[in-house]
FIKOLZA-1660 file (N, C-alpha, C; in steps of 0.1 Angstrom, whole numbers, plus 5000, padded with zeros to 4 digits):
% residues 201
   i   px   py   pz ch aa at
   1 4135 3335 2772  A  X  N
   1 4142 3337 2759  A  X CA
   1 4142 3352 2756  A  X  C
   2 4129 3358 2760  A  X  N
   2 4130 3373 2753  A  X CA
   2 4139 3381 2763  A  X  C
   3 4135 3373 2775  A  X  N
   3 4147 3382 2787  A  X CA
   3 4160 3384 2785  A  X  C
   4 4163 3372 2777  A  X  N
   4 4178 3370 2776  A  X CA
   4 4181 3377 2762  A  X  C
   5 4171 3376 2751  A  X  N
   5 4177 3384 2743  A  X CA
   5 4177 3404 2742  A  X  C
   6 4173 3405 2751  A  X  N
   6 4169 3420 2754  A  X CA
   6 4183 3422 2761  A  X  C
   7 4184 3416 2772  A  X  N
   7 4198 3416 2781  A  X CA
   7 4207 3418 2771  A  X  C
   8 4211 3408 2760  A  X  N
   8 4224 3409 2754  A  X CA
   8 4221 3421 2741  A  X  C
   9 4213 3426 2738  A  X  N
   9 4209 3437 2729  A  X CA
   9 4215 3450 2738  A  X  C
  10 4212 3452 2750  A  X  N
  10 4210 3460 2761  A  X CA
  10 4229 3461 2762  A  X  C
  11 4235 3446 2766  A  X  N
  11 4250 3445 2766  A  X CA
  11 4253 3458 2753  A  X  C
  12 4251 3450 2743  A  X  N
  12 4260 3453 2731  A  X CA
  12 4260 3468 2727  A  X  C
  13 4244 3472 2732  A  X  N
  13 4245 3492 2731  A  X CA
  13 4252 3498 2738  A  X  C
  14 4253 3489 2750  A  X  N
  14 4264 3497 2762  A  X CA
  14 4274 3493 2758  A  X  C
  15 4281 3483 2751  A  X  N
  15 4292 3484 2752  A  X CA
  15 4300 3491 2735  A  X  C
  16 4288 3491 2731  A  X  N
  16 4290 3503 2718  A  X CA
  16 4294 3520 2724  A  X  C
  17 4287 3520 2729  A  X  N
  17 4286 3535 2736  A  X CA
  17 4296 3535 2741  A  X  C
  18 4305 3531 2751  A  X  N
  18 4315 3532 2759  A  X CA
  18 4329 3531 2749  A  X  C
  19 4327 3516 2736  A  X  N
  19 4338 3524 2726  A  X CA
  19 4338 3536 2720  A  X  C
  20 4327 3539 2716  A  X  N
  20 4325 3552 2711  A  X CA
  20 4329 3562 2719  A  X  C
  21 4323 3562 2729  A  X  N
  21 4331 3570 2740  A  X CA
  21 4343 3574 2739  A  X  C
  22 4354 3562 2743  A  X  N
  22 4364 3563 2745  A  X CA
  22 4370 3566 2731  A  X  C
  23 4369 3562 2722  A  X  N
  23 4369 3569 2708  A  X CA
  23 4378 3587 2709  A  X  C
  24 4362 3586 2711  A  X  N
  24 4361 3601 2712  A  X CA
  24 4372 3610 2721  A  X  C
  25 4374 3604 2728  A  X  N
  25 4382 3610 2742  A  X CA
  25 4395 3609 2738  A  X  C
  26 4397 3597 2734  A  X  N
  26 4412 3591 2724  A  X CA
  26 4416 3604 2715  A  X  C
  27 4410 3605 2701  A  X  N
  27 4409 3614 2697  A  X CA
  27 4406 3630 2701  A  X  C
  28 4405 3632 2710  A  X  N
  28 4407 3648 2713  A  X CA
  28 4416 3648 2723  A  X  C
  29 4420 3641 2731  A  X  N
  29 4435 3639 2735  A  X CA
  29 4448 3638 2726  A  X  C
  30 4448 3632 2716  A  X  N
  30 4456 3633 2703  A  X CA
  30 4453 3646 2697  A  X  C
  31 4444 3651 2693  A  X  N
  31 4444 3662 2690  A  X CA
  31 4451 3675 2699  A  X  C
  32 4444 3672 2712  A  X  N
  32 4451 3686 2716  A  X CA
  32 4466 3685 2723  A  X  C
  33 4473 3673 2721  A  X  N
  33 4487 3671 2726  A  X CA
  33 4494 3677 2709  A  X  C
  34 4489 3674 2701  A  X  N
  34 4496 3673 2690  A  X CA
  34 4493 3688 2690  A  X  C
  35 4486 3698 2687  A  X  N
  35 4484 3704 2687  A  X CA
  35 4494 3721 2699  A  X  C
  36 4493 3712 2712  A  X  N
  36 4503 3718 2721  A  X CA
  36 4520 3717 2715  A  X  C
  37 4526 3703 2710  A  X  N
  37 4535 3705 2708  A  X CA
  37 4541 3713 2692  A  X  C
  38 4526 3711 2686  A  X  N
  38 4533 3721 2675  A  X CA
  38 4531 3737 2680  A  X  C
  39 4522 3744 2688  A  X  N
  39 4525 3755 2700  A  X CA
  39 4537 3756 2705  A  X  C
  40 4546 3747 2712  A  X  N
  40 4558 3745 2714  A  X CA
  40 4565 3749 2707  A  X  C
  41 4563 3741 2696  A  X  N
  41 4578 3742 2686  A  X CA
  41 4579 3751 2682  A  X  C
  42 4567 3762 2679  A  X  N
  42 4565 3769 2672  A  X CA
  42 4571 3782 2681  A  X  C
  43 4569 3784 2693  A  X  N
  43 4575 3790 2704  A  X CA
  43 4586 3795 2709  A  X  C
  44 4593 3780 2706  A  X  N
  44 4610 3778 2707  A  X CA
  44 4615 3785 2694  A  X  C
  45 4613 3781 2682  A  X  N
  45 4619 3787 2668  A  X CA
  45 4613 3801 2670  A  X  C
  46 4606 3805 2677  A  X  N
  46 4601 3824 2678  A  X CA
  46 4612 3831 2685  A  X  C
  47 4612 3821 2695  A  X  N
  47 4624 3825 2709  A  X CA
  47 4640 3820 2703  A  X  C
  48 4643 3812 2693  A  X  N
  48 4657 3813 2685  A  X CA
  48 4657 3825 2677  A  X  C
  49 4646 3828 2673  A  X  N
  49 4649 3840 2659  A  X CA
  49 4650 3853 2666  A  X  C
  50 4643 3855 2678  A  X  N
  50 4648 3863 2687  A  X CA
  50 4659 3863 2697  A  X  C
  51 4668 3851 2696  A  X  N
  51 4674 3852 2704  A  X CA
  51 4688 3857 2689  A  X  C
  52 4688 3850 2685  A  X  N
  52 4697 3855 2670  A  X CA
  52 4696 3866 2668  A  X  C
  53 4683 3874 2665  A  X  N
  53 4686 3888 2668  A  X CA
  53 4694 3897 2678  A  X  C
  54 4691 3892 2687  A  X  N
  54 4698 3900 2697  A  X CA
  54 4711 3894 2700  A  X  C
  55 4713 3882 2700  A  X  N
  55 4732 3881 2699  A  X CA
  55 4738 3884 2689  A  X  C
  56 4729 3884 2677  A  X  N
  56 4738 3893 2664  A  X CA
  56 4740 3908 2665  A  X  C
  57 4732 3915 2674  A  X  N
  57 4732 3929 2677  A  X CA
  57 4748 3931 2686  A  X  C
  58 4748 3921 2695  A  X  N
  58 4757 3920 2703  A  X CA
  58 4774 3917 2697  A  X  C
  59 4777 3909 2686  A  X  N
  59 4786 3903 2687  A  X CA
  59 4786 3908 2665  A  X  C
  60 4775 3914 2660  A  X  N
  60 4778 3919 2652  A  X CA
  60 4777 3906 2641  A  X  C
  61 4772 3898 2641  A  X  N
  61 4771 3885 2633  A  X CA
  61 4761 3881 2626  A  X  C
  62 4757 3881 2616  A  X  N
  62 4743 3880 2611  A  X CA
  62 4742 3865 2610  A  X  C
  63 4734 3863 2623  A  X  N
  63 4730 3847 2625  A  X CA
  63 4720 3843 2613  A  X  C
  64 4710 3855 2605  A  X  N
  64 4701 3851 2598  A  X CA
  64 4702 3845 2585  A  X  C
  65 4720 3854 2579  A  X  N
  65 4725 3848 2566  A  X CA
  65 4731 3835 2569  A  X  C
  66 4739 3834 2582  A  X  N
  66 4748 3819 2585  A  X CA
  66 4738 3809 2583  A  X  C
  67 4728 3809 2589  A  X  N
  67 4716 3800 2590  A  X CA
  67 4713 3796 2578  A  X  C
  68 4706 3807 2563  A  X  N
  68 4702 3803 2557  A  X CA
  68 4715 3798 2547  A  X  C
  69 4728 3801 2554  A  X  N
  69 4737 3793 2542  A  X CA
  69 4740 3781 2545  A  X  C
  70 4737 3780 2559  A  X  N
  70 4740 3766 2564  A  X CA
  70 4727 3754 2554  A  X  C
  71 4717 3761 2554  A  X  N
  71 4704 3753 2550  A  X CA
  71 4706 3752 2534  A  X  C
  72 4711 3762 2528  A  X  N
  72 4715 3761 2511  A  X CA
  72 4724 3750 2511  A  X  C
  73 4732 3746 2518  A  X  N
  73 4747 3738 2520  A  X CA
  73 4742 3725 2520  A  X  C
  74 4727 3723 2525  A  X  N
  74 4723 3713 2526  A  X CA
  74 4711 3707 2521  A  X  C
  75 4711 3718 2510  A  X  N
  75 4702 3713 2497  A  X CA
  75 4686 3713 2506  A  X  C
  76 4685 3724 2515  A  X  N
  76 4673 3722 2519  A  X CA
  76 4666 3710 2528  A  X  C
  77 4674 3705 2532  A  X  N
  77 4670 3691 2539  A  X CA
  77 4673 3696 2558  A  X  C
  78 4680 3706 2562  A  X  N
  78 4678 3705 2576  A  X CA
  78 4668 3720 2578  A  X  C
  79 4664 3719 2587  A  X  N
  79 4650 3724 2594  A  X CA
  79 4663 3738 2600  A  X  C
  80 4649 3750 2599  A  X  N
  80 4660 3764 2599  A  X CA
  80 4659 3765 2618  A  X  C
  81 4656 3752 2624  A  X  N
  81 4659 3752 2644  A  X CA
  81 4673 3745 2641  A  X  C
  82 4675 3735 2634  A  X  N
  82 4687 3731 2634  A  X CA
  82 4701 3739 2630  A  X  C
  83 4697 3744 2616  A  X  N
  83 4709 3749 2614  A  X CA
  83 4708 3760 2621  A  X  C
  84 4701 3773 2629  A  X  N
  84 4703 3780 2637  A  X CA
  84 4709 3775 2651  A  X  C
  85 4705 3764 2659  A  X  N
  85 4715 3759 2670  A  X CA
  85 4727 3758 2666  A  X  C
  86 4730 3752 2652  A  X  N
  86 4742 3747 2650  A  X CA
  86 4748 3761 2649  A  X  C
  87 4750 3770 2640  A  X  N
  87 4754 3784 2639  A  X CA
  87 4759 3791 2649  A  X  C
  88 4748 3785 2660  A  X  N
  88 4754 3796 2668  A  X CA
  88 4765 3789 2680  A  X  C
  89 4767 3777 2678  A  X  N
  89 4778 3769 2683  A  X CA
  89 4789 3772 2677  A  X  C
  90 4785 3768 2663  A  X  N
  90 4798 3772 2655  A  X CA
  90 4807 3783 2655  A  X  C
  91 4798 3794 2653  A  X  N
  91 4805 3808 2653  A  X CA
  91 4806 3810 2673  A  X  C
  92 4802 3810 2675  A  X  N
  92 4807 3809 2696  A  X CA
  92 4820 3807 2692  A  X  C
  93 4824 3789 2684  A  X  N
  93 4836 3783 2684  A  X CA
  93 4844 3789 2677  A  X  C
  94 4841 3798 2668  A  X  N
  94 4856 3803 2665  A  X CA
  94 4851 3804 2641  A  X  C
  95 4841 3796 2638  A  X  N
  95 4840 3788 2625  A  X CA
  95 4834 3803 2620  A  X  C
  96 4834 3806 2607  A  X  N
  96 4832 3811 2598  A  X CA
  96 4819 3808 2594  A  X  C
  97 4815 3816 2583  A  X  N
  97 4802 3813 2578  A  X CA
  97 4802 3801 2568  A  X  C
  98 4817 3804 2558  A  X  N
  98 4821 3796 2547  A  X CA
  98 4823 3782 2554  A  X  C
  99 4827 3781 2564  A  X  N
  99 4833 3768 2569  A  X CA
  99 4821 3760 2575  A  X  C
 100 4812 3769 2584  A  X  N
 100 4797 3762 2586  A  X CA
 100 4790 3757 2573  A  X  C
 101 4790 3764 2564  A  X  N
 101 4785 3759 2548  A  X CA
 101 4795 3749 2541  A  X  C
 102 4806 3746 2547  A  X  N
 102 4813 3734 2542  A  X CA
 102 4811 3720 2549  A  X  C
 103 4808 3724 2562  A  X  N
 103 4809 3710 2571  A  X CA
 103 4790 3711 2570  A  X  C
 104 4780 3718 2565  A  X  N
 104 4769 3717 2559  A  X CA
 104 4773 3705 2546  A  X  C
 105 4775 3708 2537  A  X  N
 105 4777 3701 2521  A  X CA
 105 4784 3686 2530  A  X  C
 106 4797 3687 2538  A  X  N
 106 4799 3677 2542  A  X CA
 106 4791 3663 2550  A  X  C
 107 4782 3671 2559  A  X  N
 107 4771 3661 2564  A  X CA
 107 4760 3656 2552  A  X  C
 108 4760 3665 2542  A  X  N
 108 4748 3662 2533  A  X CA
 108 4754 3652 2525  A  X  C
 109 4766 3650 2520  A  X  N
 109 4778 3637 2517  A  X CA
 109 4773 3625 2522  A  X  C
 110 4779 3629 2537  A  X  N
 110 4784 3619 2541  A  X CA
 110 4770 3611 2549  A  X  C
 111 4757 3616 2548  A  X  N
 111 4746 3610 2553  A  X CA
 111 4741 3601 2545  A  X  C
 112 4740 3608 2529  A  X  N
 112 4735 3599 2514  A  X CA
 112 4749 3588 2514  A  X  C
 113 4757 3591 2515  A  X  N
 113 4768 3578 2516  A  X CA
 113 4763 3566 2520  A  X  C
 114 4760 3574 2535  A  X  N
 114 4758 3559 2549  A  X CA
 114 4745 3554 2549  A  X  C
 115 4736 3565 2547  A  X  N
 115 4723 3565 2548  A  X CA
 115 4719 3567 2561  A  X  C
 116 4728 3576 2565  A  X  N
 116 4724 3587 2578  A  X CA
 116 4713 3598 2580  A  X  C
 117 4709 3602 2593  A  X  N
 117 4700 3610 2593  A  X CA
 117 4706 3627 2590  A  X  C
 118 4704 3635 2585  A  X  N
 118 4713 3649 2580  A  X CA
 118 4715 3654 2595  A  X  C
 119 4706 3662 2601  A  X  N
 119 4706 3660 2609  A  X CA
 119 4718 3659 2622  A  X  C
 120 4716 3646 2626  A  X  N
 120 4726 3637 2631  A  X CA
 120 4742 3638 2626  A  X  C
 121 4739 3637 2616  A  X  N
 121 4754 3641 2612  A  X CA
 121 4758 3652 2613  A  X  C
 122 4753 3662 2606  A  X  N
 122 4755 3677 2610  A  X CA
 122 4759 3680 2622  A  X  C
 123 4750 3674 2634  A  X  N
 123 4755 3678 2648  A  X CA
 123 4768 3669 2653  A  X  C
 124 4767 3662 2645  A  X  N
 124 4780 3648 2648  A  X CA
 124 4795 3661 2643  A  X  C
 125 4795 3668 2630  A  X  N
 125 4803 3671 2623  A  X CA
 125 4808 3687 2636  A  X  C
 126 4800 3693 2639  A  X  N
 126 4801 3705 2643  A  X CA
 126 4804 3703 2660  A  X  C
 127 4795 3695 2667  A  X  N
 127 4803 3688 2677  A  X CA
 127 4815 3683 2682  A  X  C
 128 4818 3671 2669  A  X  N
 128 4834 3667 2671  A  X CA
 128 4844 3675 2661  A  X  C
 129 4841 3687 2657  A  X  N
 129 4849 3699 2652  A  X CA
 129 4852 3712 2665  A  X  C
 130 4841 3713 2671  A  X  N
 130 4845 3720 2683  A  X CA
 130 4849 3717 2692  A  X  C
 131 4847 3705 2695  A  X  N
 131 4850 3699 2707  A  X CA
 131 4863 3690 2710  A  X  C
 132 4868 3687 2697  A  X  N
 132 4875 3681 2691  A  X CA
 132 4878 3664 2701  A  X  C
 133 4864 3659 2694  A  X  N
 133 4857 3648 2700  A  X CA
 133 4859 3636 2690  A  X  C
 134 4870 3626 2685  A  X  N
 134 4869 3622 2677  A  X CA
 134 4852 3605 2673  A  X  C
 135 4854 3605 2691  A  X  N
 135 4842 3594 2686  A  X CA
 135 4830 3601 2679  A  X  C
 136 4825 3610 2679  A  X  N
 136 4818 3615 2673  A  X CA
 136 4819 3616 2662  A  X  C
 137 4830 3616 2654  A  X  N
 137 4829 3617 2642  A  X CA
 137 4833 3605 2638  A  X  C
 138 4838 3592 2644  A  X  N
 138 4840 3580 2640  A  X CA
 138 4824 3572 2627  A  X  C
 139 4814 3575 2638  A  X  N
 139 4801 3568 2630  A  X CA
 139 4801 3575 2618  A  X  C
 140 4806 3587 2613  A  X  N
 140 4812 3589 2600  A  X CA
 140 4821 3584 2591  A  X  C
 141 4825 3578 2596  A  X  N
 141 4838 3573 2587  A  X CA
 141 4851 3580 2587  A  X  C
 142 4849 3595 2597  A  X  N
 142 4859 3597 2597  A  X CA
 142 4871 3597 2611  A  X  C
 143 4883 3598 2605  A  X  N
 143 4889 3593 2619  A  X CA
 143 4899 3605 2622  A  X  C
 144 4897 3608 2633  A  X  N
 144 4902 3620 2637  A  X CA
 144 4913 3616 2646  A  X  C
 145 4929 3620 2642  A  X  N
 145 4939 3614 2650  A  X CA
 145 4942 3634 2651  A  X  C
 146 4939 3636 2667  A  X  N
 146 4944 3648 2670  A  X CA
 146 4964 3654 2669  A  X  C
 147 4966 3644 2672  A  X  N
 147 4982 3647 2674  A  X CA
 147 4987 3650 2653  A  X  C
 148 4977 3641 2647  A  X  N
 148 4985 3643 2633  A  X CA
 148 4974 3653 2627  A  X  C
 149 4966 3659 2631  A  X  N
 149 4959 3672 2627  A  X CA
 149 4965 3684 2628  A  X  C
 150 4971 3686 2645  A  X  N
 150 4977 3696 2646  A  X CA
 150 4991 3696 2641  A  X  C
 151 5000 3688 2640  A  X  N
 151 5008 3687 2633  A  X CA
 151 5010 3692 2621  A  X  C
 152 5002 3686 2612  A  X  N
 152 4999 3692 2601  A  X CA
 152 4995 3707 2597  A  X  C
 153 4985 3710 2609  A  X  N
 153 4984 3726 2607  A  X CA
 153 4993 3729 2615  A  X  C
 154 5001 3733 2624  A  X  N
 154 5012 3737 2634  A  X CA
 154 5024 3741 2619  A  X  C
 155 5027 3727 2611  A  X  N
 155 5037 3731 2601  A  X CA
 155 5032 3742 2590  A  X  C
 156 5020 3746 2585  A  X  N
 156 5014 3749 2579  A  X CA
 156 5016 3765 2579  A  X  C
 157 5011 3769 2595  A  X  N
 157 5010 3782 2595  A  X CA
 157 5031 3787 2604  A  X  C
 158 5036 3777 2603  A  X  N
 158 5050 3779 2610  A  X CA
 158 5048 3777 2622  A  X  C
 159 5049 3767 2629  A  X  N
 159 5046 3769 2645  A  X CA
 159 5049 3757 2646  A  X  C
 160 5049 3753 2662  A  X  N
 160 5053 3738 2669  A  X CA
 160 5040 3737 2670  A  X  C
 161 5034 3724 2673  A  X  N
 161 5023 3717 2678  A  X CA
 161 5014 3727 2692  A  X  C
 162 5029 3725 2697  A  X  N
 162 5026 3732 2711  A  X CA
 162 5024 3746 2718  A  X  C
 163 5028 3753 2704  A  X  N
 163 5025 3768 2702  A  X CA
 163 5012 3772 2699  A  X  C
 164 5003 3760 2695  A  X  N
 164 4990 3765 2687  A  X CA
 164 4982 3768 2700  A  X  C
 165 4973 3778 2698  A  X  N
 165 4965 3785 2711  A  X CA
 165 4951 3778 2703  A  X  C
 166 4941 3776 2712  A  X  N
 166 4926 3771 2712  A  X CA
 166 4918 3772 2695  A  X  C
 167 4920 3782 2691  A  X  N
 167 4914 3787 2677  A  X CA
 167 4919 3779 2667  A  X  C
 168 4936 3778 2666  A  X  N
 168 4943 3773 2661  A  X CA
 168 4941 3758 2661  A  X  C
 169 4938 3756 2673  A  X  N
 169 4939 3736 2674  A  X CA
 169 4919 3739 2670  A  X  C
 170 4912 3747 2671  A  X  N
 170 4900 3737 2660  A  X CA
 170 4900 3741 2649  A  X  C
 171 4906 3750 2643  A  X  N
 171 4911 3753 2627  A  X CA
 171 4916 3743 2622  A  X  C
 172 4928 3733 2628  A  X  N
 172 4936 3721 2626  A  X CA
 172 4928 3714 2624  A  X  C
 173 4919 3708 2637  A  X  N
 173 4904 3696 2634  A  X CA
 173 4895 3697 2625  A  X  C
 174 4889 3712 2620  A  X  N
 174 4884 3712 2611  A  X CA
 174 4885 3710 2597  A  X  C
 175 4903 3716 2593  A  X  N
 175 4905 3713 2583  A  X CA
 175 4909 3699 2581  A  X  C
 176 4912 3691 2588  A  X  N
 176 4914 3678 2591  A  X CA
 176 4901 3667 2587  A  X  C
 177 4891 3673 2594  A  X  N
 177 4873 3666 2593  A  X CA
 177 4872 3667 2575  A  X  C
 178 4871 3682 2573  A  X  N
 178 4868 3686 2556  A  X CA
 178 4879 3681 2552  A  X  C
 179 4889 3676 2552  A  X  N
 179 4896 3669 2540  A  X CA
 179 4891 3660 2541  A  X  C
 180 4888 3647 2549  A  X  N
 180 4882 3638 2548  A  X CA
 180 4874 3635 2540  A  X  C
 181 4862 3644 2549  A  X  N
 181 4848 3648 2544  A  X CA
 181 4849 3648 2526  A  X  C
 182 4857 3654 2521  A  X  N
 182 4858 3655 2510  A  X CA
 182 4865 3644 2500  A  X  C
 183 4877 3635 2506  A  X  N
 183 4879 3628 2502  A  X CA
 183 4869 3614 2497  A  X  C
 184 4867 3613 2505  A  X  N
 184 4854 3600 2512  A  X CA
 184 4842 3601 2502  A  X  C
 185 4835 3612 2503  A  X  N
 185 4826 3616 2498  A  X CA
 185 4821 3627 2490  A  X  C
 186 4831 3634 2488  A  X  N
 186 4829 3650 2479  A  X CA
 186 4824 3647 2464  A  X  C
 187 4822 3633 2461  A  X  N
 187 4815 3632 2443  A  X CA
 187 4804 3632 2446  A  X  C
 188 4797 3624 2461  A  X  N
 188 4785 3618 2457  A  X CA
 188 4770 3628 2449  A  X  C
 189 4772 3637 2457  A  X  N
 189 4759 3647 2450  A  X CA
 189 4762 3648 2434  A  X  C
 190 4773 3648 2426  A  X  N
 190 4767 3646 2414  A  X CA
 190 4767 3634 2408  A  X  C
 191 4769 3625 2416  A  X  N
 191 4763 3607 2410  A  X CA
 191 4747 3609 2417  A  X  C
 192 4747 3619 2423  A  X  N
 192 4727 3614 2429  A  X CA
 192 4720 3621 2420  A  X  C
 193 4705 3614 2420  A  X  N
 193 4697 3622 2412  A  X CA
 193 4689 3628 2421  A  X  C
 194 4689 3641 2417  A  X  N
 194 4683 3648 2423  A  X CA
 194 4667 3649 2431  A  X  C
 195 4662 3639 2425  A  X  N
 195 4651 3635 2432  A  X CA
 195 4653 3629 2447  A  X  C
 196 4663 3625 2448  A  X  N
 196 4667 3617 2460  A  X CA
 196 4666 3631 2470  A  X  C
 197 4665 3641 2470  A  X  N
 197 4664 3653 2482  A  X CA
 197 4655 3655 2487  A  X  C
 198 4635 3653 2474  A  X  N
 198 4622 3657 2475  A  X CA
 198 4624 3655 2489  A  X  C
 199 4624 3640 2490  A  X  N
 199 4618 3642 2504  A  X CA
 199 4623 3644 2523  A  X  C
 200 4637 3651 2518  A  X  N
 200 4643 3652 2532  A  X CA
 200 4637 3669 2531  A  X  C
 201 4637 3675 2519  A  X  N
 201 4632 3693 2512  A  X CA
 201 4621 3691 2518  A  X  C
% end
């Protein structure tokens, strides 16, 4: 009887010890992964803000105000890695600072609308604007018919359809997306209350 209860005393410390153990091991593996990837991240947004430096030197663009108007546009809810990748797609593409800060207010719309990620839409908005990708902007609600976009701008600036050169047909799409965008959705920010932002800010 005493053998046997010594044995399972004997069990239970060893098998205390070994969770504890592994506890331990659990926990400092979580720590230092978590830890690595915020090193990462932190790394990559060093190597954007330097890389923005130096293509703004180049091409004469101040990536650092586009950025922060893109982030004002969006009431503070997208992360300054996002709106810097997007920025620098945009203006590559041909967009403006004013127009990045419009198709900004427009994802911040059209996300509280759907109950989309900002984010996600943002990249949805600036993607199927350069690319002139309409499924992309379908999960928005908006529908992009290329032939009646440029149409529309072709008559606009006096031209045929078929005269418009590259810049011209995503000026067309854009301004096509932002009327939408605005139709659809251009009240909602003053029916929200403003608390609704704390926590995307």
């Amino acid at each position: 009887s005493n053998a046997t209860k010594n044995f399972s005393k004997q069990a239970q410390t060893m098998q205390g010890g070994i969770v504890a153990v592994y506890a331990t091991i659990a926990a400092q593996i979580f720590a230092v992964s978590a830890a690595f990837q915020f090193l990462k991240s932190s790394m990559e947004t060093r190597n954007l803000i330097d890389g923005q430096k130096a293509f703004g030197s180049v091409t004469g663009t101040a990536y650092k105000s586009v950025t922060a108007g893109i982030q004002e546009a969006t009431n503070g809810m997208l992360s300054f890695k996002a709106a810097a990748s997007s920025a620098a797609i945009g203006v590559a593409a041909g967009l403006s600072a004013g127009q990045l800060d419009s198709l900004g207010t427009a994802a911040t719309n059209a996300s509280l609308a759907l109950g989309r990620d900002l984010e996600d839409s943002f990249n949805r908005l600036i993607r199927g604007v350069t690319k002139a990708e309409p499924e992309l902007l379908d999960e928005l609600g908006i529908i992009l018919r290329l032939e009646n976009a440029t149409n529309k701008y072709a008559v606009s600036v006096g031209k045929t359809r078929e005269q418009l050169n590259a810049y011209e047909r995503t000026q067309a799409v854009l301004n096509d997306v932002l009327g939408q965008a605005e139709t659809k959705y251009g009240k909602i920010q003053e029916k929200m209350d403003p608390d609704a932002f704390a926590m995307g800010q």
